[in-house]
mmJSON file of the N, C-alpha and C atoms, coordinates in Angstrom:
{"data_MODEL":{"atom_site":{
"group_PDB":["ATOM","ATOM","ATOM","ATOM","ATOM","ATOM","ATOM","ATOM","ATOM","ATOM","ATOM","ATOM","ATOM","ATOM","ATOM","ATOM","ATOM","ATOM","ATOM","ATOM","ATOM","ATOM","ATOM","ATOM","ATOM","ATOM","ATOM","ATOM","ATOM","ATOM","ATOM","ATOM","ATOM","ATOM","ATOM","ATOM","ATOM","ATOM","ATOM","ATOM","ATOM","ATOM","ATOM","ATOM","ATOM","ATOM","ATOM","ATOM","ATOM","ATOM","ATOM","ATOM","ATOM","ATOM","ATOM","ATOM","ATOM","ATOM","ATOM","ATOM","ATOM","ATOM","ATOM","ATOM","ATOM","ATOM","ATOM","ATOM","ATOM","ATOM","ATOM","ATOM","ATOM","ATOM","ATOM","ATOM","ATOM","ATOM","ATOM","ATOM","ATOM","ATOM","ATOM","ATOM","ATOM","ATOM","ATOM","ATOM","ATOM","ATOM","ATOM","ATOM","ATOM","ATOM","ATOM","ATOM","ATOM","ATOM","ATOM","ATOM","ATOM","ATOM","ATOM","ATOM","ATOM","ATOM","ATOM","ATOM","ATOM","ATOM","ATOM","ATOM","ATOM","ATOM","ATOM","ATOM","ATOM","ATOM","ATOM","ATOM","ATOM","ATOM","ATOM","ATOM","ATOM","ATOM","ATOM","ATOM","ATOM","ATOM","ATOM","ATOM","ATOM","ATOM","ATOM","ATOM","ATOM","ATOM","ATOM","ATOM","ATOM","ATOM","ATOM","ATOM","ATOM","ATOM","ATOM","ATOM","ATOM","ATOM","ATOM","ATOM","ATOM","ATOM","ATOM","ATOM","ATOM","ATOM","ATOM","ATOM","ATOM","ATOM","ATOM","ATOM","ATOM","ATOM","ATOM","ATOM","ATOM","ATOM","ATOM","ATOM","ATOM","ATOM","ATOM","ATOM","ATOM","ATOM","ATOM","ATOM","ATOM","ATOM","ATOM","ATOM","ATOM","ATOM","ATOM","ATOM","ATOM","ATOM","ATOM","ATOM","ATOM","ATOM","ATOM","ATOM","ATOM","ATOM","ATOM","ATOM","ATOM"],
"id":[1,2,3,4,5,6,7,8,9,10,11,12,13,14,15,16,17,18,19,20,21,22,23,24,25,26,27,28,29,30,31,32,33,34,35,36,37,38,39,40,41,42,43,44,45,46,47,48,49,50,51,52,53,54,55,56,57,58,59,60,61,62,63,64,65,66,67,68,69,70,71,72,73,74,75,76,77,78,79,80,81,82,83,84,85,86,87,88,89,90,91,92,93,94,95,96,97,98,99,100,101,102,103,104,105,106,107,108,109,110,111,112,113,114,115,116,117,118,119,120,121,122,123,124,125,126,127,128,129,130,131,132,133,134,135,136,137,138,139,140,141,142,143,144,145,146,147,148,149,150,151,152,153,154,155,156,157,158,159,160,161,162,163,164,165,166,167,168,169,170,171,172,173,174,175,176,177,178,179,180,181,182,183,184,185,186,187,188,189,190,191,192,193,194,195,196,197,198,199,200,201],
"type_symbol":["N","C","C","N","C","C","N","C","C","N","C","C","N","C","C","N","C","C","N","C","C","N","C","C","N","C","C","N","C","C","N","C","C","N","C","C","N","C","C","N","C","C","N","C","C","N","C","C","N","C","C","N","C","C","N","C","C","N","C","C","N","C","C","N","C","C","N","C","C","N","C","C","N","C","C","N","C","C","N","C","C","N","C","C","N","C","C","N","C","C","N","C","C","N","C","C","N","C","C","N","C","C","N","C","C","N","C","C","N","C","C","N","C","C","N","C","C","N","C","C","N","C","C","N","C","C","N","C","C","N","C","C","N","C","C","N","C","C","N","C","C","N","C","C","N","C","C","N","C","C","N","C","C","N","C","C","N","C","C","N","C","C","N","C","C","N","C","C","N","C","C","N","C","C","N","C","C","N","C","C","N","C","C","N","C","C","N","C","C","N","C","C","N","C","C","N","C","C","N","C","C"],
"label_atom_id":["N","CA","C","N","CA","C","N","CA","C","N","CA","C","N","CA","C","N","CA","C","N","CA","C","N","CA","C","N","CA","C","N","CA","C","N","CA","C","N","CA","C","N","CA","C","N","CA","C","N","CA","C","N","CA","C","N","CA","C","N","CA","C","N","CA","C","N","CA","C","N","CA","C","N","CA","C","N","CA","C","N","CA","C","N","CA","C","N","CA","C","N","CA","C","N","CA","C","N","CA","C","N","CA","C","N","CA","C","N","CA","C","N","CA","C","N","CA","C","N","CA","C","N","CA","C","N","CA","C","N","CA","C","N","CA","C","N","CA","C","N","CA","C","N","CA","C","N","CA","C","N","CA","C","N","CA","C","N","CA","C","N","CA","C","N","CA","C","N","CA","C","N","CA","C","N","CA","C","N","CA","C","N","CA","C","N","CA","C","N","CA","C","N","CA","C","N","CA","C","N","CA","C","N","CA","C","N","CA","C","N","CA","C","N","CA","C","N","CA","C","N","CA","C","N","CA","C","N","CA","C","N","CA","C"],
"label_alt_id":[null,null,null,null,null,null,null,null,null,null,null,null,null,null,null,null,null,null,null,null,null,null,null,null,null,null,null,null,null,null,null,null,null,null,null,null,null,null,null,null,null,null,null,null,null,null,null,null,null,null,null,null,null,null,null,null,null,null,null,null,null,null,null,null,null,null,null,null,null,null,null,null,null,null,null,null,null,null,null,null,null,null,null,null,null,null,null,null,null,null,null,null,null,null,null,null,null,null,null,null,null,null,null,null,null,null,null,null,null,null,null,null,null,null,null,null,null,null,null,null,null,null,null,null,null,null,null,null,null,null,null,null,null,null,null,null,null,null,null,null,null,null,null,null,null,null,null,null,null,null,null,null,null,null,null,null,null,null,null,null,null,null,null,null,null,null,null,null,null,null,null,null,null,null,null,null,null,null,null,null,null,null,null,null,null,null,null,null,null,null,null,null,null,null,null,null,null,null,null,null,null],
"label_comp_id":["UNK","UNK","UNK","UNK","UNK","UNK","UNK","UNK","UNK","UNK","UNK","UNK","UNK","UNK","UNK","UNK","UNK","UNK","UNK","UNK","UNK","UNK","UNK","UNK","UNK","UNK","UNK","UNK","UNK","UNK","UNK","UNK","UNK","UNK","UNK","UNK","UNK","UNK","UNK","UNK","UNK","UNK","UNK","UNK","UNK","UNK","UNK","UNK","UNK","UNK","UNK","UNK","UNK","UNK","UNK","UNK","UNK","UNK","UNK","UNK","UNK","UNK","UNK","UNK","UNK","UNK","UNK","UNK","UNK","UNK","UNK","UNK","UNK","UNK","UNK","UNK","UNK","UNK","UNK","UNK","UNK","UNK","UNK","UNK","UNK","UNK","UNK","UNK","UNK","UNK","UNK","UNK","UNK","UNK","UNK","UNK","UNK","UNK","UNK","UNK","UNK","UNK","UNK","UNK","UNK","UNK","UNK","UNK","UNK","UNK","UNK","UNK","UNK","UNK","UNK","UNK","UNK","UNK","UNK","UNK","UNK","UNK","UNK","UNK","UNK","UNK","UNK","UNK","UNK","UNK","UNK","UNK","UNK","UNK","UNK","UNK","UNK","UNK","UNK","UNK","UNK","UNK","UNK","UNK","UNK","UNK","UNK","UNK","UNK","UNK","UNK","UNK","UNK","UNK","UNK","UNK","UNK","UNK","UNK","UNK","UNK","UNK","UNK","UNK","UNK","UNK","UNK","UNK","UNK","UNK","UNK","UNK","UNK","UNK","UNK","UNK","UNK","UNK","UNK","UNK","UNK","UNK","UNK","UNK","UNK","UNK","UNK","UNK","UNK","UNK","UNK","UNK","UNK","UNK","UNK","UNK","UNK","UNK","UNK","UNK","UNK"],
"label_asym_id":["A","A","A","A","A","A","A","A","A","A","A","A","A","A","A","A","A","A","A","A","A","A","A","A","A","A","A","A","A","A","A","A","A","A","A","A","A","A","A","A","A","A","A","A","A","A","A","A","A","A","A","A","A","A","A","A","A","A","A","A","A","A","A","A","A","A","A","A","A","A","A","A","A","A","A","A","A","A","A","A","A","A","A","A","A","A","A","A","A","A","A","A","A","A","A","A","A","A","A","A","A","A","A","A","A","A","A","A","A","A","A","A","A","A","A","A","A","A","A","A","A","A","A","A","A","A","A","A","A","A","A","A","A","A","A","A","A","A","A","A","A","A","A","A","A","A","A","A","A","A","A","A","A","A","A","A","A","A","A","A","A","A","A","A","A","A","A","A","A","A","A","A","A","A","A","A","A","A","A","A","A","A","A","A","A","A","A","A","A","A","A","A","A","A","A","A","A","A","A","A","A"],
"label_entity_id":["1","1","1","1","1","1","1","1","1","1","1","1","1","1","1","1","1","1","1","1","1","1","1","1","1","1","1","1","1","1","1","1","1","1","1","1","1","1","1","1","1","1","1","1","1","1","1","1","1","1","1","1","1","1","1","1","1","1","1","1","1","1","1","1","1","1","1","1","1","1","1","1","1","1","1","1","1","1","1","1","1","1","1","1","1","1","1","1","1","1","1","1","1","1","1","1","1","1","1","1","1","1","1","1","1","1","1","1","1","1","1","1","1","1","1","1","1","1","1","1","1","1","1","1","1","1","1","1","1","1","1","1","1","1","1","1","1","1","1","1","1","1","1","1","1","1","1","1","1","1","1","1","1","1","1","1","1","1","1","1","1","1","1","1","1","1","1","1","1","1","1","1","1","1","1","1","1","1","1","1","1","1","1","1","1","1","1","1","1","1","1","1","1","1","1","1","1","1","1","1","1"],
"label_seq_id":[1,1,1,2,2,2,3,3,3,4,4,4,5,5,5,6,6,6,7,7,7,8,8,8,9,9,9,10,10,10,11,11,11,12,12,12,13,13,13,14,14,14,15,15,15,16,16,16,17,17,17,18,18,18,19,19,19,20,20,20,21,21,21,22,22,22,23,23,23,24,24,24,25,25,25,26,26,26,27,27,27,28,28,28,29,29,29,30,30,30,31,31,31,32,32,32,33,33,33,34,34,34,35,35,35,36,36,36,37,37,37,38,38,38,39,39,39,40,40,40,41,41,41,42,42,42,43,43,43,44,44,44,45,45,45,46,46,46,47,47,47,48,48,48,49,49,49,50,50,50,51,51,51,52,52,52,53,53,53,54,54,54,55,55,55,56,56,56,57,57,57,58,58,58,59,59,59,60,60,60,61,61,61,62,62,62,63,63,63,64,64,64,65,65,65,66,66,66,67,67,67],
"pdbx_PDB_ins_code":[null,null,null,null,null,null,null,null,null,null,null,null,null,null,null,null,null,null,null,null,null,null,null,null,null,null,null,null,null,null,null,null,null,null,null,null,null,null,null,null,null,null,null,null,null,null,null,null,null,null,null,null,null,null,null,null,null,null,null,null,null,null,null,null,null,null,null,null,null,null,null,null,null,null,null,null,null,null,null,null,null,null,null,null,null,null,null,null,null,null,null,null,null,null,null,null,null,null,null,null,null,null,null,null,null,null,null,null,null,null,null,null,null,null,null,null,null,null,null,null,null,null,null,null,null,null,null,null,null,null,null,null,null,null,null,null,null,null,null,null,null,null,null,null,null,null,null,null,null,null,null,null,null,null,null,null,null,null,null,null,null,null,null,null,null,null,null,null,null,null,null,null,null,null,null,null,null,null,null,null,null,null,null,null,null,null,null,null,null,null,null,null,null,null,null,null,null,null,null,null,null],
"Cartn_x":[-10.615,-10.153,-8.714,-7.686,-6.296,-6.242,-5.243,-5.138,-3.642,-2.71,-1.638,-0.535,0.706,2.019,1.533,1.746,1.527,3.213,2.899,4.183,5.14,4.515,4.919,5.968,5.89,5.782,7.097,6.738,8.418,9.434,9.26,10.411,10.773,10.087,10.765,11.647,11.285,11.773,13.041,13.061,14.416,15.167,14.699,16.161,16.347,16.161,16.728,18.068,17.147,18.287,19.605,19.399,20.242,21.295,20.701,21.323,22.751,22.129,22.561,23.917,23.52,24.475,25.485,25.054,26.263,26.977,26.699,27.139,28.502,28.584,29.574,28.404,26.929,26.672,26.972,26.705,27.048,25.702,24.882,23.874,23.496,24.336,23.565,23.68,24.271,23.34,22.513,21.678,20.599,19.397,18.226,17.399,16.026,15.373,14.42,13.55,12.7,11.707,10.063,8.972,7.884,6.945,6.086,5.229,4.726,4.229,3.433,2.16,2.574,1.243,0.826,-0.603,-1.111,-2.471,-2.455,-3.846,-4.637,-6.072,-7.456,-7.889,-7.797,-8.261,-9.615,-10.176,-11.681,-11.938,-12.085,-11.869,-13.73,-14.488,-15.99,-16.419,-15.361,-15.125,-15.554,-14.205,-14.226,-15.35,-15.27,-16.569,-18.106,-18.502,-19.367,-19.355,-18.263,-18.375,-18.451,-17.928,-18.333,-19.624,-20.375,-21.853,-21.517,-20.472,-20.527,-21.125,-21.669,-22.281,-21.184,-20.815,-19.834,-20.544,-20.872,-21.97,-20.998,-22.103,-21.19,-20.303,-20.835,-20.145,-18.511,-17.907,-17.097,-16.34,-16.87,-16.289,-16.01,-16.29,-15.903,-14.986,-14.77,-13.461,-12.158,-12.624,-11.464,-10.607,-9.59,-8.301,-8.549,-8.884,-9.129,-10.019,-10.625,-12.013,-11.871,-11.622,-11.441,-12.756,-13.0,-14.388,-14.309],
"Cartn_y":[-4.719,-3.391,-3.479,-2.472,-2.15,-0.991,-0.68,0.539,0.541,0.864,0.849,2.015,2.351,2.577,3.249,3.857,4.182,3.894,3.003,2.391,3.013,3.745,4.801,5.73,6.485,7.228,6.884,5.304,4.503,4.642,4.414,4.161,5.309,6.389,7.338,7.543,7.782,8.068,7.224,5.751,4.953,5.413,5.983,6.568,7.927,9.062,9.479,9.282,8.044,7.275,6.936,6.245,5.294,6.457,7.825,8.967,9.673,9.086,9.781,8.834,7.542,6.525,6.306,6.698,6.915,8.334,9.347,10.322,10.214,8.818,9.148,8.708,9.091,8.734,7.211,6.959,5.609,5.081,4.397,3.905,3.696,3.536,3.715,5.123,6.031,7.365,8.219,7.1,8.095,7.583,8.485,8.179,7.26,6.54,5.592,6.696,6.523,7.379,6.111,7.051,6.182,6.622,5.198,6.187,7.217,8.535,9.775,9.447,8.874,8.738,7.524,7.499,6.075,6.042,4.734,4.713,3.37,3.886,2.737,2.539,1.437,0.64,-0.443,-0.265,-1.016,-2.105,-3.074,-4.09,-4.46,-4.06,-4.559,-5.333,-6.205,-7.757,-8.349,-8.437,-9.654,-9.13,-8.254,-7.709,-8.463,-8.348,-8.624,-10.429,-10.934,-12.295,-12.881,-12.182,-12.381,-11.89,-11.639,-11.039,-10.068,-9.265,-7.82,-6.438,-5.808,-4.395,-2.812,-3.095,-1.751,-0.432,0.444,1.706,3.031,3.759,5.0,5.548,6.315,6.39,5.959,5.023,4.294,4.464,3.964,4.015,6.165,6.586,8.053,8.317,7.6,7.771,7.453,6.383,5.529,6.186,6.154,6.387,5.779,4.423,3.744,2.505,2.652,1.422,0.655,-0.643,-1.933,-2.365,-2.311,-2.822,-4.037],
"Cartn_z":[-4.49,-4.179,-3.693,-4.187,-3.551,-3.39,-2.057,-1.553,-1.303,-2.246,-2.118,-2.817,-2.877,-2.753,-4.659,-5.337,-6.619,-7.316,-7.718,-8.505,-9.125,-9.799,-10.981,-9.891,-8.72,-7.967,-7.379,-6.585,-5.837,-7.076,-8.226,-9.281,-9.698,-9.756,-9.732,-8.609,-7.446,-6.297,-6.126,-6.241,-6.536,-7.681,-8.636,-9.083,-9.035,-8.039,-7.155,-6.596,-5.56,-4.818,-5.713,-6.995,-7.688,-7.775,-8.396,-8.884,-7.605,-6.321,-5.366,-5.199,-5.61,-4.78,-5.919,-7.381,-8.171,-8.188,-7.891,-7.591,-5.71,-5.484,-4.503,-2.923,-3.068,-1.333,-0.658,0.336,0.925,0.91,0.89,0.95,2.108,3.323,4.522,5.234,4.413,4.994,4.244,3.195,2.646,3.574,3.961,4.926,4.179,5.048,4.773,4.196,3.337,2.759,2.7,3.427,3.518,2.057,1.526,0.174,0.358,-0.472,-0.148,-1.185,-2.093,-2.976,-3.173,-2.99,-3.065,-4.196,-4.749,-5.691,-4.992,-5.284,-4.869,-5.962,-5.92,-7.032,-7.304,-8.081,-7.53,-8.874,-8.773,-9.639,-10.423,-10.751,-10.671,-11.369,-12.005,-12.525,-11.596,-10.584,-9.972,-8.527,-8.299,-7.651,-7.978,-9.452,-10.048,-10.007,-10.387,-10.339,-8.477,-7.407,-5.838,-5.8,-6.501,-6.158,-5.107,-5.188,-4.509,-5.068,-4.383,-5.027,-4.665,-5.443,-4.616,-4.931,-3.929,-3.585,-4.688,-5.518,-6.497,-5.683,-3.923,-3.519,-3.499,-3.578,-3.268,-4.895,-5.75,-7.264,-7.369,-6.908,-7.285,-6.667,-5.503,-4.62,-5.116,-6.175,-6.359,-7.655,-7.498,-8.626,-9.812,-10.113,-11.213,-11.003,-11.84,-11.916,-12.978,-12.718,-13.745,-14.139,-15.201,-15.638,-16.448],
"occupancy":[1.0,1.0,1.0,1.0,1.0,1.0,1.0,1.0,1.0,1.0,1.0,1.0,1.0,1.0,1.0,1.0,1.0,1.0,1.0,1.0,1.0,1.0,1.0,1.0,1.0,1.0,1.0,1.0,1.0,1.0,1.0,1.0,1.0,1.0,1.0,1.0,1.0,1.0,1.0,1.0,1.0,1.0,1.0,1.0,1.0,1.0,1.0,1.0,1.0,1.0,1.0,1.0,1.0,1.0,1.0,1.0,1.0,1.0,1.0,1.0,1.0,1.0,1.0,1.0,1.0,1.0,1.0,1.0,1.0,1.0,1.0,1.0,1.0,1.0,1.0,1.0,1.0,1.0,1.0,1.0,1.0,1.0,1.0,1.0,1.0,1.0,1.0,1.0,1.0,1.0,1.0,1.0,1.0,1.0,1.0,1.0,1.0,1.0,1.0,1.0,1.0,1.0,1.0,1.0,1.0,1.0,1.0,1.0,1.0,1.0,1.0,1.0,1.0,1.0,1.0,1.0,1.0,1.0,1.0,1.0,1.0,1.0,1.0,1.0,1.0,1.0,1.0,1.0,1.0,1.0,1.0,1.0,1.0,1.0,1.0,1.0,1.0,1.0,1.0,1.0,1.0,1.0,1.0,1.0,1.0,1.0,1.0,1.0,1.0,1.0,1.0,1.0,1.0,1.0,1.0,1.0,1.0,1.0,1.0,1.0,1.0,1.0,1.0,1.0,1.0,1.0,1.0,1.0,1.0,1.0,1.0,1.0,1.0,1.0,1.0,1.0,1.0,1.0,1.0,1.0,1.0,1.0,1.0,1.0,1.0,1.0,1.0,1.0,1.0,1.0,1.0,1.0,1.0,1.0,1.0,1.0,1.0,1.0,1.0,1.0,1.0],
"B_iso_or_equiv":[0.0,0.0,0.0,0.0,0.0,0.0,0.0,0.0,0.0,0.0,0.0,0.0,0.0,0.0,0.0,0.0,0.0,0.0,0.0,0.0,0.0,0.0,0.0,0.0,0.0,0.0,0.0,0.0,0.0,0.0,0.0,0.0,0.0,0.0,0.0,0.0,0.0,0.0,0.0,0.0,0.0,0.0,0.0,0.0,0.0,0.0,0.0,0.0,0.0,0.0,0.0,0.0,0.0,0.0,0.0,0.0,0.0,0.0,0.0,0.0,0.0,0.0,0.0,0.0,0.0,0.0,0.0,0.0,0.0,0.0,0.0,0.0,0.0,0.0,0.0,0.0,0.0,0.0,0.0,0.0,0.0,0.0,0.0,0.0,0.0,0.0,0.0,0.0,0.0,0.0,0.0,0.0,0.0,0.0,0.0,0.0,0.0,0.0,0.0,0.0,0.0,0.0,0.0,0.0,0.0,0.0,0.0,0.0,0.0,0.0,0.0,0.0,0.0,0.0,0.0,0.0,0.0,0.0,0.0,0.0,0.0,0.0,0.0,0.0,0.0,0.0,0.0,0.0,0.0,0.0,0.0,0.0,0.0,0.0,0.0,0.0,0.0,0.0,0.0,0.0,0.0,0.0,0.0,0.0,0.0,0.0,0.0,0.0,0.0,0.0,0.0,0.0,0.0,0.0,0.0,0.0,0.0,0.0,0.0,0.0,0.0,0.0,0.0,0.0,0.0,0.0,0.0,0.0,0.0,0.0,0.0,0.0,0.0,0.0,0.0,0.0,0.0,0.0,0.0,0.0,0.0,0.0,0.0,0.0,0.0,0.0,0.0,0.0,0.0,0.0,0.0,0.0,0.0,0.0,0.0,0.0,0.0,0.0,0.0,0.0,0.0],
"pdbx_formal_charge":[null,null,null,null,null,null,null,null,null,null,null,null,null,null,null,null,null,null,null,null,null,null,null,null,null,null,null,null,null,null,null,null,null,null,null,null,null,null,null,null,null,null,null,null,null,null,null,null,null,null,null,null,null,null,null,null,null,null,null,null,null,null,null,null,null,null,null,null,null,null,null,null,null,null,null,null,null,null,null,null,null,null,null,null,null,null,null,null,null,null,null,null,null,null,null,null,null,null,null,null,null,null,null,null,null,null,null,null,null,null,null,null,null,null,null,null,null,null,null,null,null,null,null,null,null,null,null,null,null,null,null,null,null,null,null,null,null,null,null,null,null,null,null,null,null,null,null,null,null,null,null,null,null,null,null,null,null,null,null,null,null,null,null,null,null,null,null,null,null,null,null,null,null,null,null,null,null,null,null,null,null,null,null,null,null,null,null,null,null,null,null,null,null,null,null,null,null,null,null,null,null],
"auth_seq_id":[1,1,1,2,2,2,3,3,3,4,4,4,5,5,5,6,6,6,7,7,7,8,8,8,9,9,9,10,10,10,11,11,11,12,12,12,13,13,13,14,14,14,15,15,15,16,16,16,17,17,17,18,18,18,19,19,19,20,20,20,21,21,21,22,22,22,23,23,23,24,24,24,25,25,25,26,26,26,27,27,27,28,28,28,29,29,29,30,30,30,31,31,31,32,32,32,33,33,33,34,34,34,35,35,35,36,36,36,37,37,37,38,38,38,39,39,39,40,40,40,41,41,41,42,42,42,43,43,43,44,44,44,45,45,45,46,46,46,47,47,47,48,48,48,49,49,49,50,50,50,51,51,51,52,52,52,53,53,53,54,54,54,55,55,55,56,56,56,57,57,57,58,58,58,59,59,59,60,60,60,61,61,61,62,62,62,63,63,63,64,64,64,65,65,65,66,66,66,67,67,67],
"auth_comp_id":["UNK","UNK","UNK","UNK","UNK","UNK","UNK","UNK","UNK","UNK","UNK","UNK","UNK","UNK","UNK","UNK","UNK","UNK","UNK","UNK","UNK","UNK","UNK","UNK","UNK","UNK","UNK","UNK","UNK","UNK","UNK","UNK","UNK","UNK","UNK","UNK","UNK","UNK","UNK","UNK","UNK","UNK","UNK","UNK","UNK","UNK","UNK","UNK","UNK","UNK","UNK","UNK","UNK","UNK","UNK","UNK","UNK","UNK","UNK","UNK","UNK","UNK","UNK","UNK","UNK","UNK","UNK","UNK","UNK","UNK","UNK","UNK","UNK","UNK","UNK","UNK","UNK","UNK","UNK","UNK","UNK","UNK","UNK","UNK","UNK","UNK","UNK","UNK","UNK","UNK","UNK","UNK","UNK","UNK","UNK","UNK","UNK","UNK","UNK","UNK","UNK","UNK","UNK","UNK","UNK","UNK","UNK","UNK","UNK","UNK","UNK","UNK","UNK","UNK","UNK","UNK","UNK","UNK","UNK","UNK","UNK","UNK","UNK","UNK","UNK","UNK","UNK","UNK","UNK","UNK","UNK","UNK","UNK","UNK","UNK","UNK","UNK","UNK","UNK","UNK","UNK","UNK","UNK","UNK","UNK","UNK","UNK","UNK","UNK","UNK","UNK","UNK","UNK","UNK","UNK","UNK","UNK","UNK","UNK","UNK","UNK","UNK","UNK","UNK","UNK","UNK","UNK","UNK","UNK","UNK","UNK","UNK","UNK","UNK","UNK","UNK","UNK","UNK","UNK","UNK","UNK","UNK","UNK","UNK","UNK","UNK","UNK","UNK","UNK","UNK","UNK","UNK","UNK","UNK","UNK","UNK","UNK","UNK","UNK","UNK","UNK"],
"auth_asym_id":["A","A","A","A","A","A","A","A","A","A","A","A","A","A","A","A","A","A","A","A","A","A","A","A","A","A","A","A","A","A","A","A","A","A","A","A","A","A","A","A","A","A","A","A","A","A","A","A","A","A","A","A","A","A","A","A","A","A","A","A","A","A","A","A","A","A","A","A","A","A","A","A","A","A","A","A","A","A","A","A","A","A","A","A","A","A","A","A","A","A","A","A","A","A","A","A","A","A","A","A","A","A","A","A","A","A","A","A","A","A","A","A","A","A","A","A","A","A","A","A","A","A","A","A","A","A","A","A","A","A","A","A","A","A","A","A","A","A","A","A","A","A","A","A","A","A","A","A","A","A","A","A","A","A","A","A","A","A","A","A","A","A","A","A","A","A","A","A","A","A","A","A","A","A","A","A","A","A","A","A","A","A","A","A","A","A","A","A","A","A","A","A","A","A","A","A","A","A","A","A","A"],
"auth_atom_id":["N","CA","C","N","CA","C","N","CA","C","N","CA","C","N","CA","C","N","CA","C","N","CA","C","N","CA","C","N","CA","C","N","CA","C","N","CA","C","N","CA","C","N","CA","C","N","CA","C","N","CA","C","N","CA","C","N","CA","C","N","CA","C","N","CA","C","N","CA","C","N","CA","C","N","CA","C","N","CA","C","N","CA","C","N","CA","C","N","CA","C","N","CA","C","N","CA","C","N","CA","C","N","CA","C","N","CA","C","N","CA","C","N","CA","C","N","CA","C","N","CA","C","N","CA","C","N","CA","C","N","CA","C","N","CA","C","N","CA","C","N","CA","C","N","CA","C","N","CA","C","N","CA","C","N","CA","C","N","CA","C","N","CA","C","N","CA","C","N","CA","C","N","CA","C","N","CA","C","N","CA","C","N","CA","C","N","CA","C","N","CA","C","N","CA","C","N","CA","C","N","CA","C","N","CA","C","N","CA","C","N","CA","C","N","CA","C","N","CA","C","N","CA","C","N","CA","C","N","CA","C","N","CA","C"],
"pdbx_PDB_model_num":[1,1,1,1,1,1,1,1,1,1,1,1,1,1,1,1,1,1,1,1,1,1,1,1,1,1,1,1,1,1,1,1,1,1,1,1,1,1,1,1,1,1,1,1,1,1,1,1,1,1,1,1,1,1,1,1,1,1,1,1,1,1,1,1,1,1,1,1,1,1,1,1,1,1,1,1,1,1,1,1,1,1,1,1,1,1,1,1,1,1,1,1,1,1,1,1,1,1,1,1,1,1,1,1,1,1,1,1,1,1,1,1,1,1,1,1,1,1,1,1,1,1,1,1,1,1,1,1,1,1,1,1,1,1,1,1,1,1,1,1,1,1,1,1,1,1,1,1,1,1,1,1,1,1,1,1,1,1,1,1,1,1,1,1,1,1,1,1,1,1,1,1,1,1,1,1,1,1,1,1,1,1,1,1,1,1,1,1,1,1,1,1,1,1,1,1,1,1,1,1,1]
}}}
């Protein structure tokens, strides 16, 4: 399982930034920005090969399920 930062999401958001800092800003006064979107990810490979049971509960929650 990962619970992290949605990739797709930061790279957009960095070129933003890129857009801002070729347009003339200074790079140390654009402000820190924290992730807003995140994906869970549930793997039931390698789940399956740890002899883990992961509950439906849990797989409906999740953003994407690796089978």
């Amino acid at each position: 399982m990962a619970y992290a930062a949605d990739f797709s999401d930061l790279f957009r958001r960095a070129a933003t930034f890129v857009d801002k800092i070729l347009k003339g800003a200074k790079p140390a006064d654009l402000p820190i920005e924290q992730p807003t979107k995140f994906d869970f990810v549930i793997n039931l490979k390698t789940a399956k090969t740890l002899g883990l049971t992961i509950p439906p509960s849990m797989l409906l929650q999740a953003d994407r399920v690796i089978e």
